[in-house]
N, C-alpha and C positions, 0 to 999 in steps of 0.2 A: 787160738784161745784169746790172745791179746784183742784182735777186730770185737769179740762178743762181750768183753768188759767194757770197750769204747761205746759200741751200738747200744748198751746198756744204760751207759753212761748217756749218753745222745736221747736216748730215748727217755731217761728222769728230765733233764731238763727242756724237751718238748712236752712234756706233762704236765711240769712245775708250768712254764711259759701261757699254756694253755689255760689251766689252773687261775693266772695272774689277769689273763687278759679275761677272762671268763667273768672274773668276782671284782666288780667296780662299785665305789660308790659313789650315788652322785648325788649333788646338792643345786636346791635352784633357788636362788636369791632376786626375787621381785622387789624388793629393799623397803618391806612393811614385818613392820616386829610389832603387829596387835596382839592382844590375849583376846581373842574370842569369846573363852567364857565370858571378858567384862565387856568388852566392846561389839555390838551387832549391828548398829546402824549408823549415817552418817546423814546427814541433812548441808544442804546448802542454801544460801542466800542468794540471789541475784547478784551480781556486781557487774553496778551500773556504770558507764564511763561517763567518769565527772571528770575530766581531763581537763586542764589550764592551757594546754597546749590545742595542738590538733584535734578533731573530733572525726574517727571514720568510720561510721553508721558499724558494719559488718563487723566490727574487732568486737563490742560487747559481746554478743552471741558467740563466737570463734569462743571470744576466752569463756565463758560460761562451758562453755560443752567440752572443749578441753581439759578443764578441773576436774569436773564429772568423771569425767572416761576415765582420768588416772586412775581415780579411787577403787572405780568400780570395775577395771579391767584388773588391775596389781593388787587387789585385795577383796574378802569375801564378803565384804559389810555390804549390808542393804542399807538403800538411798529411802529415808521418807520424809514427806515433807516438812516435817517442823519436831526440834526436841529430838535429835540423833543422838546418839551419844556423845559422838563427834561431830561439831557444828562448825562451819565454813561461812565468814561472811565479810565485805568488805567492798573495796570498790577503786577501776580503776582512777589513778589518781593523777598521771601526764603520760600523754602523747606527742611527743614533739624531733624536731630536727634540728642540728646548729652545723654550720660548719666546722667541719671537722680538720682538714689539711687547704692548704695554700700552694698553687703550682706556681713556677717561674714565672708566668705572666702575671701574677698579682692576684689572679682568681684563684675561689676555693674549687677545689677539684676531687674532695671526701666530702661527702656527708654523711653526719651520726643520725639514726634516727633510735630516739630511745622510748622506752615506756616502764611505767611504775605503777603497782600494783600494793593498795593498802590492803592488809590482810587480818582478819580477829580467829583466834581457834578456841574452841571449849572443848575439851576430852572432861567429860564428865563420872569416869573411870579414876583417871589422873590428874587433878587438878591445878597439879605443878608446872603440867605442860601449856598449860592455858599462857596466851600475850594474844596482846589489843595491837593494834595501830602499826603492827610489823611492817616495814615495807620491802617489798622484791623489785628487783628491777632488771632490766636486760636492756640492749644495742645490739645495733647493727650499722655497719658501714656500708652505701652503697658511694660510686661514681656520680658527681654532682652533673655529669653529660647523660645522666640515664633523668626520666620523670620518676618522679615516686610513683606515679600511678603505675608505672610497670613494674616495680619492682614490690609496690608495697604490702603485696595478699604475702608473698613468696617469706619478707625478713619477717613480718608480723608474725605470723607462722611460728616461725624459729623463736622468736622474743617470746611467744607465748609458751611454747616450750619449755625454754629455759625456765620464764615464772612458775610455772605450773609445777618442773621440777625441784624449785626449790620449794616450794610451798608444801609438797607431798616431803622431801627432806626433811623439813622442819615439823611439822606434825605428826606422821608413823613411821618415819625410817629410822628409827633412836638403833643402830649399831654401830 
């Protein structure tokens, strides 16, 4: 009699277990907190690279098409040309590299390659959220015995990233 109170017992808590692992909730944070009802489209500007620094043809287009995809991959707003609710515009504003570290022989042996990006937001929903003249910015280190030119599709990439990350941060990721 004692085995059928155990088996008993063994069997509530393959139940309960079952039960537990059966009824989950889950939650998925793309890290945009719009109100939809007020917010439905999103308009972007060009930004153009007016760099003081460097100029490399390809990074304008990369970063334009990267801002875009954030918005419209991690959030349901439609993109139209002009007068979004939320509007995007600005322009990059350097591209450049300095040395970064100094090896034993006297040469630099890091180099930073950085970039800044001015950013204007209008939530026209919100209009607290709204700032002009923001700027973002990102680095990257490579090895001063590599060329940029090999390395440079690859950090730009990453730097755009990052910008683009903070820029979606700063405009609908308010959690």
């Amino acid at each position: 009699m004692a085995w059928i109170k155990n088996m008993k017992w063994i069997g509530s808590l393959i139940v309960l277990i079952g039960i537990l692992t059966a009824c989950s909730v889950s939650y998925k944070f793309n890290g945009a907190s719009i109100d939809y009802a007020k917010t439905k489209t999103i308009s972007f500007e060009n930004f153009p690279n007016r760099s003081v620094g460097f100029v490399w043809g390809p990074m304008e287009n990369m970063f334009n098409t990267a801002l875009q995809d954030v918005y419209l991959q991690q959030t349901r707003l439609t993109q139209v040309r002009r007068g979004g609710d939320l509007q995007l515009s600005g322009e990059i504003t350097n591209y450049d590299a300095a040395n970064k570290g100094i090896g034993s022989d006297g040469y630099s042996n890091m180099v930073e390659l950085r970039m800044t990006v001015r950013v204007n937001f209008v939530d026209k929903a919100n209009p607290k959220n709204n700032f002009n003249n923001q700027q973002f910015s990102a680095s990257r280190e490579y090895k001063s015995s590599q060329q940029l030119s090999s390395v440079q599709d690859e950090l730009v990439n990453q730097m755009i990233k990052d910008i683009v990350d903070q820029i979606f941060n700063m405009t609908v990721a308010n959690w």
